[in-house]
C-alpha positions as CSV (number, residue, x, y, z in Angstrom):
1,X,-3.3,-11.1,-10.4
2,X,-6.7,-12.9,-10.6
3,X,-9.1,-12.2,-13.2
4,X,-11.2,-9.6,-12.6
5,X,-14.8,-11.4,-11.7
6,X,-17.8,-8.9,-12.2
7,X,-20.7,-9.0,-9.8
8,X,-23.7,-11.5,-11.3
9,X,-26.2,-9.1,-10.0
10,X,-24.7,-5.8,-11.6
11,X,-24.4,-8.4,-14.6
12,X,-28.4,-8.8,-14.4
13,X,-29.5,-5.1,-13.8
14,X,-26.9,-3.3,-15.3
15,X,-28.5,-5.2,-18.5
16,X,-31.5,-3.8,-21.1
17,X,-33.5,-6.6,-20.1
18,X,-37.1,-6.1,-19.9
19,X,-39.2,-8.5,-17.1
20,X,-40.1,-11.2,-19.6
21,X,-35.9,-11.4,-21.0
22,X,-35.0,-11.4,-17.1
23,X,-37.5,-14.5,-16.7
24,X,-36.2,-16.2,-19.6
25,X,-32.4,-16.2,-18.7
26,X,-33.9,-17.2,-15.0
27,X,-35.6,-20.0,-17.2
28,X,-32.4,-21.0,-19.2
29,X,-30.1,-21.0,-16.1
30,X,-33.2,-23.5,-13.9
31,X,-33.1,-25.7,-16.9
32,X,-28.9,-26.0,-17.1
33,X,-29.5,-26.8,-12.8
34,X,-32.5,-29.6,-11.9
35,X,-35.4,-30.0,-14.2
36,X,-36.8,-31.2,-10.6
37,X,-35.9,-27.9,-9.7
38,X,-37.7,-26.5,-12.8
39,X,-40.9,-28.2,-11.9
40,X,-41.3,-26.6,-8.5
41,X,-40.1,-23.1,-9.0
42,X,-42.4,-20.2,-8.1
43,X,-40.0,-18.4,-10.5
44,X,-41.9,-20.2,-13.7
45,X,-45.2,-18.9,-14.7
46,X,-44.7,-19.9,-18.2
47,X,-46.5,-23.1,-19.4
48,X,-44.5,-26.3,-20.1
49,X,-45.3,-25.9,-23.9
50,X,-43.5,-21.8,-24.0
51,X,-40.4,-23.6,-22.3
52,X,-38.6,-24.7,-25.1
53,X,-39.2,-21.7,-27.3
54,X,-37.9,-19.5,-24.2
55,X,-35.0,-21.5,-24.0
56,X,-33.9,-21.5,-27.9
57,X,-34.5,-17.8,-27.8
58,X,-32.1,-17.2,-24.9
59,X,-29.4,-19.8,-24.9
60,X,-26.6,-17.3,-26.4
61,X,-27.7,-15.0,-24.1
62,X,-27.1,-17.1,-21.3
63,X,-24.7,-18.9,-21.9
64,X,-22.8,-15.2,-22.7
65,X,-24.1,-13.9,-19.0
66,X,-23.2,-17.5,-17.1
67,X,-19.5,-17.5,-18.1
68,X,-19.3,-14.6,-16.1
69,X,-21.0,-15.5,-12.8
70,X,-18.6,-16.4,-10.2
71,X,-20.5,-19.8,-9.1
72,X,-22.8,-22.4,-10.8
73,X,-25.2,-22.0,-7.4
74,X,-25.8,-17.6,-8.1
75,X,-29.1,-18.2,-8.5
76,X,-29.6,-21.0,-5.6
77,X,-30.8,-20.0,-1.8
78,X,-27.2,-20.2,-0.1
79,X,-25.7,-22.8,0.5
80,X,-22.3,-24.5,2.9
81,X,-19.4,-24.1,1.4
82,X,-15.8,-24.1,2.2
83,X,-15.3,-20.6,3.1
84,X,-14.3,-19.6,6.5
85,X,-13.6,-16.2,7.7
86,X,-11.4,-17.0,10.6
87,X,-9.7,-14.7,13.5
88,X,-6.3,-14.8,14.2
89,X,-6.7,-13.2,17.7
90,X,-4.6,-10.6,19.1
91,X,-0.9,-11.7,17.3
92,X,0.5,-14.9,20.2
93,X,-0.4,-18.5,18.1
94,X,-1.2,-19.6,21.6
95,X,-4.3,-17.4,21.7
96,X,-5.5,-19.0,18.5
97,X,-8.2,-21.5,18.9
98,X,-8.0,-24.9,18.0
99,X,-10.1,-24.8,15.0
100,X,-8.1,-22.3,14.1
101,X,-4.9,-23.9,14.6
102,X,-6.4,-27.1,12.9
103,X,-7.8,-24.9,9.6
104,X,-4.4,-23.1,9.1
105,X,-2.5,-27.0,9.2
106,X,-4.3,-28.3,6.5
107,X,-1.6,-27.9,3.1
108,X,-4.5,-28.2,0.9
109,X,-6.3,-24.5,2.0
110,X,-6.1,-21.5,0.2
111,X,-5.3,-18.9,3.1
112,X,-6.0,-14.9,2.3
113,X,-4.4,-13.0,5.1
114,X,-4.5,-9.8,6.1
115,X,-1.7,-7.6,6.5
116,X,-1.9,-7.4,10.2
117,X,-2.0,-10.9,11.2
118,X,1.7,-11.4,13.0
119,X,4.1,-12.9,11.4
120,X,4.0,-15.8,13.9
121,X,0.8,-17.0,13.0
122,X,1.4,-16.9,9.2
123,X,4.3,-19.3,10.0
124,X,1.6,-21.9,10.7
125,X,0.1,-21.9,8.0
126,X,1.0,-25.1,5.7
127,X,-1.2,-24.2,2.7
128,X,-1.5,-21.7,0.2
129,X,-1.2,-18.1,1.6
130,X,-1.8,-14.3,0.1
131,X,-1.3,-11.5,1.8
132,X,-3.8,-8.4,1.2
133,X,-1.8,-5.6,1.4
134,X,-4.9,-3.0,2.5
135,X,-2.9,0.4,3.5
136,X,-4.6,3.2,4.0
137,X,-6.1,4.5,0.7
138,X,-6.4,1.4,-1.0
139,X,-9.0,-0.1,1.1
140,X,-11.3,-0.7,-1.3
141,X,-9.2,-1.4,-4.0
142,X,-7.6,-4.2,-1.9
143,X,-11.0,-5.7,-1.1
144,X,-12.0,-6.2,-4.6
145,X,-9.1,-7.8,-4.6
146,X,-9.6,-10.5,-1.9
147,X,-13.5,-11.2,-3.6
148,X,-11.7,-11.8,-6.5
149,X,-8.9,-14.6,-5.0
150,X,-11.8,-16.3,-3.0
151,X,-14.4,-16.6,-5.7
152,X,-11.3,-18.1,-7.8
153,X,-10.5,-20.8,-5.2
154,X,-14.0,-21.6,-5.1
155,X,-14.5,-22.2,-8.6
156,X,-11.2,-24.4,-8.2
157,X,-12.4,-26.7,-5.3
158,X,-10.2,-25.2,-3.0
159,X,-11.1,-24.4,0.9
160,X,-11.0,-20.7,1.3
161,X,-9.9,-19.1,4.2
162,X,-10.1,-15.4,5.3
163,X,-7.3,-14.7,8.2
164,X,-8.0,-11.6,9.8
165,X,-6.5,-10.3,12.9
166,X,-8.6,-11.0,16.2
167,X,-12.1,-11.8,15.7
168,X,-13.4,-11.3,12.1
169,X,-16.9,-9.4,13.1
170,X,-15.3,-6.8,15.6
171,X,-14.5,-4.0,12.8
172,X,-13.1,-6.5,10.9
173,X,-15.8,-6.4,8.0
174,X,-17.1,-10.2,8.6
175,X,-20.3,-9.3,8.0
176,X,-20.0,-7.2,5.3
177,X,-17.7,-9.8,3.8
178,X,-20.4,-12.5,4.5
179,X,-23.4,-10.1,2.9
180,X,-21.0,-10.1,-0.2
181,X,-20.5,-13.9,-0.6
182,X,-24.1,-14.9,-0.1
183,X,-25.0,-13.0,-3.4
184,X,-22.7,-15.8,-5.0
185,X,-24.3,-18.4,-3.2
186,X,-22.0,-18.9,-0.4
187,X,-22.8,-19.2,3.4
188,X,-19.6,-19.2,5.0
189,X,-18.8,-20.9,8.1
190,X,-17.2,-18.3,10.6
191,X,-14.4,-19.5,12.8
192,X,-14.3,-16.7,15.8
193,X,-11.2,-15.3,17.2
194,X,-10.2,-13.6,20.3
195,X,-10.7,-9.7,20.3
196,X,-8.0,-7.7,20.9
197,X,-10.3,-5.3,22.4
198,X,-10.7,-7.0,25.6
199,X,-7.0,-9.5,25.6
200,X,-4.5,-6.8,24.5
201,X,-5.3,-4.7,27.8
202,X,-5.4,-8.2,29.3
203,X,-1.5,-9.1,27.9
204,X,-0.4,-5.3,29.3
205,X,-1.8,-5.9,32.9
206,X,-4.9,-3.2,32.1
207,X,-7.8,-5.0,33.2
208,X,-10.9,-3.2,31.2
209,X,-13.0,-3.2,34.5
210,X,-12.2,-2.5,38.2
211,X,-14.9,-2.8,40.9
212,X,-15.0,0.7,41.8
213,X,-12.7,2.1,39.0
214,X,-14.8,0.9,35.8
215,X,-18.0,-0.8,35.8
216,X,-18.5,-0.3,31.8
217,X,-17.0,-0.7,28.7
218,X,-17.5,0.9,25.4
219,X,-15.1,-0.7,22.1
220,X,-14.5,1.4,19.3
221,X,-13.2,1.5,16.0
222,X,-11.0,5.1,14.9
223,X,-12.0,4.7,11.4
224,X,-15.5,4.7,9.9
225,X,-16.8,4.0,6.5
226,X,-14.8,5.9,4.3
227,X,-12.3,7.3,6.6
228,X,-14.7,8.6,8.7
229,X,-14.2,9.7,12.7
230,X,-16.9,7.9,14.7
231,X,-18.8,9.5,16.9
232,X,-17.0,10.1,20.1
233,X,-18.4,8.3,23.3
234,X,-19.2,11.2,25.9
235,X,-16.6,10.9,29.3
236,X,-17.9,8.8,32.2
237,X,-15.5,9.1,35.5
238,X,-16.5,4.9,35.3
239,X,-15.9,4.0,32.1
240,X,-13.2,2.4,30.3
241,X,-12.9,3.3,26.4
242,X,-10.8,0.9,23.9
243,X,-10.3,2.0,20.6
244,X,-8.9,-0.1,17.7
245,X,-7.7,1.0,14.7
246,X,-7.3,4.3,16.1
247,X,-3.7,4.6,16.4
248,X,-2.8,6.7,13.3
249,X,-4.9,9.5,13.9
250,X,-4.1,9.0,18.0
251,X,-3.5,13.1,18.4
252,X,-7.0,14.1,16.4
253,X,-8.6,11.6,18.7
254,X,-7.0,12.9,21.8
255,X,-8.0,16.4,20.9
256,X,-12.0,15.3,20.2
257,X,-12.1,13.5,23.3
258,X,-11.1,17.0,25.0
259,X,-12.9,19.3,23.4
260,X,-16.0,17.7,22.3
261,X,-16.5,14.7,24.8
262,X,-15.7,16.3,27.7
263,X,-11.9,14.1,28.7
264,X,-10.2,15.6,31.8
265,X,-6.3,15.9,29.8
266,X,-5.0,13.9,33.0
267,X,-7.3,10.8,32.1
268,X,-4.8,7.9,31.6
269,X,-4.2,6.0,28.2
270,X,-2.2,3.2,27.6
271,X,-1.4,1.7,24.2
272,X,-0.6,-1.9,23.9
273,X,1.6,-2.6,20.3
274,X,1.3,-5.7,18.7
275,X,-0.3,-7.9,21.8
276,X,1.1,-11.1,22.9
277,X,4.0,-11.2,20.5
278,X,7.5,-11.3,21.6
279,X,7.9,-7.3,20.5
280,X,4.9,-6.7,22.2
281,X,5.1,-3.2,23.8
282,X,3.3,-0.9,26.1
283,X,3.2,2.9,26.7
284,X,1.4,4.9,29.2
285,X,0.6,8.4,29.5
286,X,-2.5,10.7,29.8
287,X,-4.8,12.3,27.4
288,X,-2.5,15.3,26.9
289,X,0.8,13.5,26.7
290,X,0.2,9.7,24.8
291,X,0.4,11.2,21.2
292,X,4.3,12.6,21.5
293,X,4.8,9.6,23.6
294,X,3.6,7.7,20.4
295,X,5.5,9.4,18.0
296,X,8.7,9.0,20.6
297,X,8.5,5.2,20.3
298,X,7.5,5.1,16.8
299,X,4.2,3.1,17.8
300,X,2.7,1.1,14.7
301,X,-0.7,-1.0,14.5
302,X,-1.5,-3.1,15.4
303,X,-2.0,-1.2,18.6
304,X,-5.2,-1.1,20.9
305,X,-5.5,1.7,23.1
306,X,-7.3,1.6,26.0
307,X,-8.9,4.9,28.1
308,X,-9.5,5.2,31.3
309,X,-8.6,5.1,35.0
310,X,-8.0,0.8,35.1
311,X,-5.1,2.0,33.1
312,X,-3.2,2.7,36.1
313,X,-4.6,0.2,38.8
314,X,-2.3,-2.7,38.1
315,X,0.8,-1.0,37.3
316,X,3.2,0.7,39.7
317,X,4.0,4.5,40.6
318,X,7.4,4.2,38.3
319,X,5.2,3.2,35.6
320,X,3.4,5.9,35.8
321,X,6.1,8.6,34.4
322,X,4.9,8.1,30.3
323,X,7.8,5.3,29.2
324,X,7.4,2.4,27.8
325,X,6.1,0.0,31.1
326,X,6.7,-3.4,29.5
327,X,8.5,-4.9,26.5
328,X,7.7,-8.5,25.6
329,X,4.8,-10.3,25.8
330,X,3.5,-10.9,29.5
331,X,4.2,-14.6,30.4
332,X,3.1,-17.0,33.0
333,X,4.6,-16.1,36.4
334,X,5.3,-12.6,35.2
335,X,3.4,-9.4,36.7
């Protein structure tokens, strides 16, 4: 377990400071940085002559506050460094891309993964790799976490990289995670992924739009801050819905999308588990049927689940009787 590393701005304002004892450890911190730095800073309205006193008065104070900040640049604009939220896409290594593929071969990286990422892609990876184990209830506690390993590889020199399951900014809290790091000074360099939102239907034969089935598409997420149900989208005969994250509270959702969307209970759903991996299954049913047929096959994330009437266009009339319609991964030739 890493140490725990406290936010520097909580450090700064959870303090007694008054203005002029915020100034000074500004002043201390400029002059441990570039005194060319020092010279130009609209941060210093103190004359060159009150400089040294500030900085004798506040040394132990800084140096007591600065042993706790996370990076030497806190107090910096942002700036490049080697932190790369990456996406893992859907679960298949050949839907990574090839800076992906490229960032996960080099043995030197530090490589936090999350707990969805298949197991096929974390074979690929020739550096260091953590897992962050983020099951429902621990969210946050799993988070802090993650801050916690990145902001140590950083202080060790070490490439960071955040694995997360298709792209990292489609509810996969890239920005958020990106908000967090600039506060220590870091802008990271995003690598994107491929979304399962629009490839998973894609790897189960579900196209998302149909000319005359489905001439919109609305993505998403089951869970909101906190645990929260989203808003529901409102039914459109036209429309295809895919939800991710959704699949362990698939009944609730069914249930809303009835009685306070407005879903016709015959409106087809397919649910496409662990896309483009060689376990990779599919099950199709409607509105009032998918959730037993979920709980019948013991369906797991990560699942996408797609809503609408392009879930039946591509696949044939003895699909249509709620089994599973295809096990394995779809591969070249095979329709």
């Amino acid at each position: 377990m890493p140490t725990s590393v406290s936010n520097p701005r909580r450090i700064i304002e959870s303090s007694s400071c008054s203005n002029g004892r915020l100034q000074a450890l500004l002043t201390a911190s400029l002059l441990g940085t570039s005194g060319a730095f020092l010279a130009t800073s609209p941060l210093m309205p103190f004359s060159s002559s009150s400089i040294a006193h500030i900085t004798a008065r506040y040394t132990v104070k800084f140096e007591e506050t600065i042993q706790h900040l996370p990076l030497q640049t806190t107090l910096r604009p942002p700036q490049r460094r080697n932190h790369n939220p990456l996406g893992s896409g859907p679960g298949s290594p050949d839907l990574l891309t090839l800076s992906a593929y490229r960032i996960l071969s080099d043995p030197s990286n530090l490589v936090i993964v999350d707990r969805l990422v298949s197991d096929e892609i974390v074979e690929l990876i020739q550096g260091e790799v953590r897992i962050a184990n983020k099951h429902p209830g621990c969210q946050e506690s799993a988070q802090r976490e993650i801050y916690e390993w990145c902001v140590q590889g950083l202080r060790d020199g070490r490439k960071v990289v955040r694995l997360k399951i298709g792209d990292p900014f489609v509810f996969g809290r890239g920005g958020e995670e990106v908000l967090e790091f600039r506060k220590f000074g870091v802008e990271p360099t995003v690598i994107p992924g491929v979304s399962a939102a629009f490839s998973a239907p894609l790897l189960a034969n579900i196209p998302v739009t149909h000319r005359g089935i489905s001439n919109q598409v609305v993505m998403c997420t089951g869970y909101g801050r906190n645990n929260t149900s989203p808003e529901l989208i409102q039914y459109h005969k036209e429309q295809t819905v895919v939800f991710l994250m959704a699949v362990g509270r698939l009944r609730t959702l069914c249930e809303n999308l009835v009685k306070m969307a407005g879903y016709p209970i015959e409106t087809p759903v397919g649910i496409v588990e662990r896309a483009g991996c060689p376990d990779q299954r599919v099950v199709v049913g409607t509105m009032e049927t998918i959730a037993d047929l979920a709980e019948e096959y013991d369906v797991k994330p990560p699942s996408t689940i797609v809503v609408g009437e392009v879930v039946n266009v591509l696949l044939g009339e003895e699909d249509l009787v709620g089994e599973v319609v295809l096990e394995g991964a779809v591969r070249e030739g095979q329709q």
